[in-house]
Biopython code that builds the backbone (N, CA, C, O; Angstrom):
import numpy as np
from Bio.PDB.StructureBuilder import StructureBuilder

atoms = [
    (1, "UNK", "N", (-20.692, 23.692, -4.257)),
    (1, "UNK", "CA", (-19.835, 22.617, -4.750)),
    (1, "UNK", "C", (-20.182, 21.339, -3.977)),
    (1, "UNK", "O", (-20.240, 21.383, -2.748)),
    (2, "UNK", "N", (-20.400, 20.283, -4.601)),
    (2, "UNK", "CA", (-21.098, 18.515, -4.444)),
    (2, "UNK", "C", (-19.344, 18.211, -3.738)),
    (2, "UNK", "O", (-18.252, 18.638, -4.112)),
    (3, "UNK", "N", (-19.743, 17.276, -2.573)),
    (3, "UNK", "CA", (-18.377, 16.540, -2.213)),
    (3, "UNK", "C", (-17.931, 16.143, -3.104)),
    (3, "UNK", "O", (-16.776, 16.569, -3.133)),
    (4, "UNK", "N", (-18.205, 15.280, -4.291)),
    (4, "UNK", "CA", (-17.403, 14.487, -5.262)),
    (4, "UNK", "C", (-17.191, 15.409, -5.583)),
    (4, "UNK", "O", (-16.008, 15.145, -5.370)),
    (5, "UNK", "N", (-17.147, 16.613, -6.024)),
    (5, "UNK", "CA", (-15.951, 17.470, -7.107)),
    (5, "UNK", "C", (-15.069, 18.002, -5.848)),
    (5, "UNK", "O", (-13.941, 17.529, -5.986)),
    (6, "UNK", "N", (-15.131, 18.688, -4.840)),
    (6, "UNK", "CA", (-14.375, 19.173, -3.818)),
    (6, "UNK", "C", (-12.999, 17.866, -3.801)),
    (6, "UNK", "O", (-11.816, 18.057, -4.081)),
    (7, "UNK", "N", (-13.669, 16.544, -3.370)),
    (7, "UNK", "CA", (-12.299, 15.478, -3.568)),
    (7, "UNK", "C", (-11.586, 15.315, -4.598)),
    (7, "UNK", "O", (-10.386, 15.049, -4.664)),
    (8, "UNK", "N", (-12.484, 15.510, -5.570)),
    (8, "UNK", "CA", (-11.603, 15.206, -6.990)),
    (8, "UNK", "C", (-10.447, 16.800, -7.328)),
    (8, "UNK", "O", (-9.378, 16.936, -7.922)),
    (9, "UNK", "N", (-11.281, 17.665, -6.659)),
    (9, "UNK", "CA", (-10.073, 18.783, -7.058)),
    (9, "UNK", "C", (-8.629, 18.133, -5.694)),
    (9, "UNK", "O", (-7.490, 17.741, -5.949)),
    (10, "UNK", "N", (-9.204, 18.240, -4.563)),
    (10, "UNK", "CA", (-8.095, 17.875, -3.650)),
    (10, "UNK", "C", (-6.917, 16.391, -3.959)),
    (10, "UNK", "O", (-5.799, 16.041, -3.580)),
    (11, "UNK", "N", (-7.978, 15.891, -4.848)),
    (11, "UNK", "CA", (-7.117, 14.759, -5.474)),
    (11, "UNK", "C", (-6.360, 15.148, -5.963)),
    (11, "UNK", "O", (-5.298, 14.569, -5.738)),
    (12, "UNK", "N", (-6.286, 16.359, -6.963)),
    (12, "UNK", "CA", (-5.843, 17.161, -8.500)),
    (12, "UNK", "C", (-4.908, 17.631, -7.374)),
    (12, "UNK", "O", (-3.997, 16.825, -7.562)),
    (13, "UNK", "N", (-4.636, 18.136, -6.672)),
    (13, "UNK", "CA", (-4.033, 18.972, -5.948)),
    (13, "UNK", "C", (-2.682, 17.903, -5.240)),
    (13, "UNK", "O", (-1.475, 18.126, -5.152)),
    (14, "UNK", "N", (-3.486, 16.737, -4.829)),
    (14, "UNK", "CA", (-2.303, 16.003, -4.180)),
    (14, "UNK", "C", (-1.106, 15.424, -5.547)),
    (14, "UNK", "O", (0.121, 15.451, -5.459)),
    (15, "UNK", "N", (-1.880, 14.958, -6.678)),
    (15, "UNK", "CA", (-1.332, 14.806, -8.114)),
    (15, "UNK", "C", (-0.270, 15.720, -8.473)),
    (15, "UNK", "O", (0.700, 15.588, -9.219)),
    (16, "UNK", "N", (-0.672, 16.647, -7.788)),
    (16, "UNK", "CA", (0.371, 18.394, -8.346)),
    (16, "UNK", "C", (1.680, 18.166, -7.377)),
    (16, "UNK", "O", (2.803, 18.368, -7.838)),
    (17, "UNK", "N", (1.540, 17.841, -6.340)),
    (17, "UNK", "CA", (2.441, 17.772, -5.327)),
    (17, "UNK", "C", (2.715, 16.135, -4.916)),
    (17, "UNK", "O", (3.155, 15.955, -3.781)),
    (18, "UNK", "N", (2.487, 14.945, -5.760)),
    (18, "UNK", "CA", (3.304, 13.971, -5.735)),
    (18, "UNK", "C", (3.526, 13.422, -6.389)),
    (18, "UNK", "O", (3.299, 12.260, -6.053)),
    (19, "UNK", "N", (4.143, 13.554, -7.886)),
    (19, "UNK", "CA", (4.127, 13.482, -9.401)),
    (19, "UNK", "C", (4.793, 11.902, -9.172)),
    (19, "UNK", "O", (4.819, 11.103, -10.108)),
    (20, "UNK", "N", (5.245, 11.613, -8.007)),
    (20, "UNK", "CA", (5.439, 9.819, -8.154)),
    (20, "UNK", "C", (4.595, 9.180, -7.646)),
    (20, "UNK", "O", (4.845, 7.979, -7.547)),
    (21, "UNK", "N", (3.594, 9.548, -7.246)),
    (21, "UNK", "CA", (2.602, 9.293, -6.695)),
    (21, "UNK", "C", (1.849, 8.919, -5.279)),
    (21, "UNK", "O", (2.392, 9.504, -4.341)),
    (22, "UNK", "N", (1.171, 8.418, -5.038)),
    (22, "UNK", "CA", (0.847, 8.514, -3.378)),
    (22, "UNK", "C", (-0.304, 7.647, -3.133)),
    (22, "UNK", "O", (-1.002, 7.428, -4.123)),
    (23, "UNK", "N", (-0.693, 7.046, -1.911)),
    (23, "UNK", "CA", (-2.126, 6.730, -1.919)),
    (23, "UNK", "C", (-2.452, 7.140, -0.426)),
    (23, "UNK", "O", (-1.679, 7.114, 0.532)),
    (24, "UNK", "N", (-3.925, 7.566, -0.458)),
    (24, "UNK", "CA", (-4.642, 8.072, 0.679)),
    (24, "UNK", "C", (-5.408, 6.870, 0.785)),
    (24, "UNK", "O", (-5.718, 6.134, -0.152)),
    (25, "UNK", "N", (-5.780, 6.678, 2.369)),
    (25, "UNK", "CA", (-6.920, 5.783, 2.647)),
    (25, "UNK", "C", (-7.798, 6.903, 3.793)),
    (25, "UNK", "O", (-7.172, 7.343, 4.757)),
    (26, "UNK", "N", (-9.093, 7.247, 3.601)),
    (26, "UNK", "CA", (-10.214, 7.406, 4.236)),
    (26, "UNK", "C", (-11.354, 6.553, 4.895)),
    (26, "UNK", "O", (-11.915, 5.551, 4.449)),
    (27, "UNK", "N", (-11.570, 7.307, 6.232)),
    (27, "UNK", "CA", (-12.341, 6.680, 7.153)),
    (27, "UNK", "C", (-12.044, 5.385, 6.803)),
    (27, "UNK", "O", (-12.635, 4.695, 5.973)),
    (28, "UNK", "N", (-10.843, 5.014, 7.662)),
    (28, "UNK", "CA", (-10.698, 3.486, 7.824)),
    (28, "UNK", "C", (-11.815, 2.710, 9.242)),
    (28, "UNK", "O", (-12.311, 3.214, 10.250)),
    (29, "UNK", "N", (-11.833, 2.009, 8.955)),
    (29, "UNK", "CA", (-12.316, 1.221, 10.321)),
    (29, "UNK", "C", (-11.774, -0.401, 10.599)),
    (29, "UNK", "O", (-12.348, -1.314, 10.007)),
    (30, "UNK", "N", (-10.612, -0.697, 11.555)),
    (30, "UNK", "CA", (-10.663, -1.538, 11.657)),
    (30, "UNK", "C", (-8.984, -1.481, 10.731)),
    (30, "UNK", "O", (-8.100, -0.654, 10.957)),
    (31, "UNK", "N", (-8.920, -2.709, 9.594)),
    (31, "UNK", "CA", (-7.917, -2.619, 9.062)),
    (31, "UNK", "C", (-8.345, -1.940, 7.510)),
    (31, "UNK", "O", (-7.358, -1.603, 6.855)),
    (32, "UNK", "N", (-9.784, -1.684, 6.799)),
    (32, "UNK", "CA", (-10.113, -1.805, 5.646)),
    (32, "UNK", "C", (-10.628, -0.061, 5.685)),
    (32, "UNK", "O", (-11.162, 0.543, 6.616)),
    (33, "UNK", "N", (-10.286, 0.383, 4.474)),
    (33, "UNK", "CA", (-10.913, 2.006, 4.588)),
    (33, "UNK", "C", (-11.909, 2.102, 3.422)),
    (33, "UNK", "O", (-11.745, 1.634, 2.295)),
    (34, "UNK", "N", (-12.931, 2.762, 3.864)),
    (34, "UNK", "CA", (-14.032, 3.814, 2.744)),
    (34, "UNK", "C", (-14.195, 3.673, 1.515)),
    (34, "UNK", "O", (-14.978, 3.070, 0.782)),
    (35, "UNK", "N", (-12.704, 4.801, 1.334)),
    (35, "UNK", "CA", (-11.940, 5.133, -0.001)),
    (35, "UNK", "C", (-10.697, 4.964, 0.263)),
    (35, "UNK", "O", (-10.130, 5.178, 1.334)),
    (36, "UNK", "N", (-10.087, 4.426, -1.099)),
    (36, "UNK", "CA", (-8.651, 4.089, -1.046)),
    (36, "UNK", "C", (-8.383, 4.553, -2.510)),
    (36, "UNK", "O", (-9.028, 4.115, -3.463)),
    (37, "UNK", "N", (-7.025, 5.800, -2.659)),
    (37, "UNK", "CA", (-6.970, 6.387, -4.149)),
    (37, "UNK", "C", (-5.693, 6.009, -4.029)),
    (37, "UNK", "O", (-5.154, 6.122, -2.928)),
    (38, "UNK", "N", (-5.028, 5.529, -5.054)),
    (38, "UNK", "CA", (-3.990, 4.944, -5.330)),
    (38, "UNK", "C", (-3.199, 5.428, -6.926)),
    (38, "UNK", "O", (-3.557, 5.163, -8.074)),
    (39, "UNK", "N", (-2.296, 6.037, -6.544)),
    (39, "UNK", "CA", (-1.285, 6.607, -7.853)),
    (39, "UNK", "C", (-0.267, 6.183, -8.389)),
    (39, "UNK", "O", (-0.082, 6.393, -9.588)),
    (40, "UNK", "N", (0.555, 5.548, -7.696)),
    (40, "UNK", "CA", (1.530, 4.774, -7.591)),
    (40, "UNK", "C", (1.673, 3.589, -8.425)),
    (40, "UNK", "O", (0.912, 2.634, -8.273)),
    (41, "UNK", "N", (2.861, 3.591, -9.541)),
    (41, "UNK", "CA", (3.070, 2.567, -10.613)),
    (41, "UNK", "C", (2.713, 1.319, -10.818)),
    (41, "UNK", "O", (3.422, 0.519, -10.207)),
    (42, "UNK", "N", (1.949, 0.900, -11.395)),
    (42, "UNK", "CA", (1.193, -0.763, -10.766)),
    (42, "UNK", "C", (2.209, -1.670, -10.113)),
    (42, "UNK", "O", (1.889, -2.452, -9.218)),
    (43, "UNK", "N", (3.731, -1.524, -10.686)),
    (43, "UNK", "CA", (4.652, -2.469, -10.490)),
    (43, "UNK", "C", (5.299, -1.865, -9.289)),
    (43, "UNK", "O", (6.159, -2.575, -8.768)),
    (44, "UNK", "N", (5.075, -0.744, -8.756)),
    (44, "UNK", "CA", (5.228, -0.642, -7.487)),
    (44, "UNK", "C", (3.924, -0.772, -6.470)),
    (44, "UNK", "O", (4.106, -0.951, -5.265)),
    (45, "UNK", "N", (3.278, -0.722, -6.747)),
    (45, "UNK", "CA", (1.907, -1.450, -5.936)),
    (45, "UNK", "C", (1.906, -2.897, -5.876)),
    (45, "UNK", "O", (1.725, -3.401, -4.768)),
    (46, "UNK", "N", (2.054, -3.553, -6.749)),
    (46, "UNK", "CA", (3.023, -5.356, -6.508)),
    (46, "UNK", "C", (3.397, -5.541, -5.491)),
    (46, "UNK", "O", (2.890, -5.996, -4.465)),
    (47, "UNK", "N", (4.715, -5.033, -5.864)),
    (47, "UNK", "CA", (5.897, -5.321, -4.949)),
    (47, "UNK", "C", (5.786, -4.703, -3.997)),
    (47, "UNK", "O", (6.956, -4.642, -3.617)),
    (48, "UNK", "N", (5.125, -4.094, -3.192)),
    (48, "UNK", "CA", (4.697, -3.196, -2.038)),
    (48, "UNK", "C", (3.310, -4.285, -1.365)),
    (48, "UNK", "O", (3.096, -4.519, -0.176)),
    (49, "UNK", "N", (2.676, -4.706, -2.341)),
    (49, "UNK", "CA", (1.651, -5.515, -1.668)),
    (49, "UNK", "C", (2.204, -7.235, -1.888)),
    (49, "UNK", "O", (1.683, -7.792, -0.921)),
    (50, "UNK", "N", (2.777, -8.024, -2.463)),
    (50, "UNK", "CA", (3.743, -9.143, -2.852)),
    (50, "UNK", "C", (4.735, -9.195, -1.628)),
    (50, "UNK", "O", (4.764, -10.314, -1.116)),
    (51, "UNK", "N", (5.339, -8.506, -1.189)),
    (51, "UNK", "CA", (6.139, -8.710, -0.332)),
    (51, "UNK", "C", (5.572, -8.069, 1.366)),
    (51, "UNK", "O", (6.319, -7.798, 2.306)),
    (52, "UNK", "N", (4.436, -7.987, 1.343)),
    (52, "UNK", "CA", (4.127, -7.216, 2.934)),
    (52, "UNK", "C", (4.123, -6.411, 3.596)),
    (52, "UNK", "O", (3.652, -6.383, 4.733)),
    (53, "UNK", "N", (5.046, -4.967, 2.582)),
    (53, "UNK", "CA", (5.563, -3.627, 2.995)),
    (53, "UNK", "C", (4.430, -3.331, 4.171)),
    (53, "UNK", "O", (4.540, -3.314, 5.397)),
    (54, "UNK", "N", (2.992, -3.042, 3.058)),
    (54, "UNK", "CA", (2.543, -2.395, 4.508)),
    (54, "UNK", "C", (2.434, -2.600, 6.016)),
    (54, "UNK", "O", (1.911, -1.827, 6.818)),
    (55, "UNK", "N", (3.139, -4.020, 6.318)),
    (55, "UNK", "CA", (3.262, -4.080, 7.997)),
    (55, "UNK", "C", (4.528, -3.040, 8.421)),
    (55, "UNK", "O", (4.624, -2.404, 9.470)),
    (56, "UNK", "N", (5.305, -3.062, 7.478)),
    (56, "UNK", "CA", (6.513, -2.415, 7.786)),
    (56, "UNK", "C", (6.523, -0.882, 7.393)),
    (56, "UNK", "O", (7.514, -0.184, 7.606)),
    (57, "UNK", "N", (5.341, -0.382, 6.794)),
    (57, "UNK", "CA", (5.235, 1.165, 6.606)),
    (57, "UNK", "C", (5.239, 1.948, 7.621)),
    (57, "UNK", "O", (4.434, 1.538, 8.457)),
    (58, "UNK", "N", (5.717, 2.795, 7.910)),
    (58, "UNK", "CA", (5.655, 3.915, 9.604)),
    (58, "UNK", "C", (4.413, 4.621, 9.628)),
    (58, "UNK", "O", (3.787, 4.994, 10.621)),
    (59, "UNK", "N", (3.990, 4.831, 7.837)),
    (59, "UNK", "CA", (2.915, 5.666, 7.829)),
    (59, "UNK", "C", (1.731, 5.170, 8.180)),
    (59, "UNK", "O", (1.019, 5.710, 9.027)),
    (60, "UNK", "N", (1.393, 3.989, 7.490)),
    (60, "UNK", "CA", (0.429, 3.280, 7.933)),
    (60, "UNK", "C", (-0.015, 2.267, 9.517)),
    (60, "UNK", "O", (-1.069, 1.756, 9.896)),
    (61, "UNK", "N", (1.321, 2.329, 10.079)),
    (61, "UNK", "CA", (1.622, 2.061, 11.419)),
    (61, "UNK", "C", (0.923, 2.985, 12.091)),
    (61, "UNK", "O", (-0.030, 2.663, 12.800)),
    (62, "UNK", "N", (1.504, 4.810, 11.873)),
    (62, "UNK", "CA", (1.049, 5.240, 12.574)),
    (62, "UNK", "C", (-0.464, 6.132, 12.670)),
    (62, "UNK", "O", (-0.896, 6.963, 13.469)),
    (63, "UNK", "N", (-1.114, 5.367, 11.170)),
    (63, "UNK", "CA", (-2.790, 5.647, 11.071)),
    (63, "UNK", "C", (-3.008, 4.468, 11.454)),
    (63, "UNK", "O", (-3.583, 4.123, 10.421)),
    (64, "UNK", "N", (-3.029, 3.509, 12.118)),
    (64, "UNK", "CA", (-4.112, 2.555, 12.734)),
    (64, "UNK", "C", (-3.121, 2.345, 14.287)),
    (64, "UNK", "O", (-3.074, 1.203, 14.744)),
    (65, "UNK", "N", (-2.487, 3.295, 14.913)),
    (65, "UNK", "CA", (-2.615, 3.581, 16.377)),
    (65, "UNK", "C", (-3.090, 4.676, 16.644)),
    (65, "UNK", "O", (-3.330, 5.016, 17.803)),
    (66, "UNK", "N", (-3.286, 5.343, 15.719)),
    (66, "UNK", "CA", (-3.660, 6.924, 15.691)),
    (66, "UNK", "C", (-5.022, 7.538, 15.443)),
    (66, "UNK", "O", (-5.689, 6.934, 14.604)),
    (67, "UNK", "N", (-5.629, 8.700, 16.038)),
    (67, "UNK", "CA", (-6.813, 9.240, 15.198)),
    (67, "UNK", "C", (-6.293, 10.509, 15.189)),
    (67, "UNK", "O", (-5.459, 10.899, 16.007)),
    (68, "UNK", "N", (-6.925, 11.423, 13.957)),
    (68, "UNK", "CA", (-7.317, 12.260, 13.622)),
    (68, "UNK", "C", (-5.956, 12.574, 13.032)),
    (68, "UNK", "O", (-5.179, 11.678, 12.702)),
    (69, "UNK", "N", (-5.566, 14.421, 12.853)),
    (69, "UNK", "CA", (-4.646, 14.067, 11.342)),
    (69, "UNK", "C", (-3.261, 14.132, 12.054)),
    (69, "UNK", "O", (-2.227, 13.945, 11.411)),
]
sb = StructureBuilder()
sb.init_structure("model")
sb.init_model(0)
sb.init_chain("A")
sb.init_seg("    ")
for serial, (resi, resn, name, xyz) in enumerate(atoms, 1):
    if name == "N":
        sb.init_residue(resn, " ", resi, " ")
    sb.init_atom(name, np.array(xyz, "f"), 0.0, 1.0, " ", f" {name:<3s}", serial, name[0])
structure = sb.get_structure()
């Protein structure tokens, strides 16, 4: 099995288990990542990026003081 199908099933898999959706960022460096998969309603991706959330996310706070999982 080729990496691109292994992610795309683990994608399928995160889809199964966050039917409102979710976004992963990989191998970030810095503030900008790799890959960035994004599920989440366009009009909540707006207003999540429109207003600045991600300084104020815990999650994303605590992947850029953090390594590994």
């Amino acid at each position: 099995m080729d990496e691109n199908t292994k992610i795309g099933q683990l994608l399928g898999e995160l889809d199964d288990l966050c039917p409102s959706g979710y976004a992963i960022a990989l191998h970030i460096r810095y503030t900008t990542p790799a890959f960035l998969f994004q599920t989440y309603p366009k009009e909540w991706m707006e207003y999540y990026s429109q207003n600045g959330l991600v300084l104020h996310d815990p999650t994303v706070r605590w992947g850029l003081a953090n390594t590994g999982t």
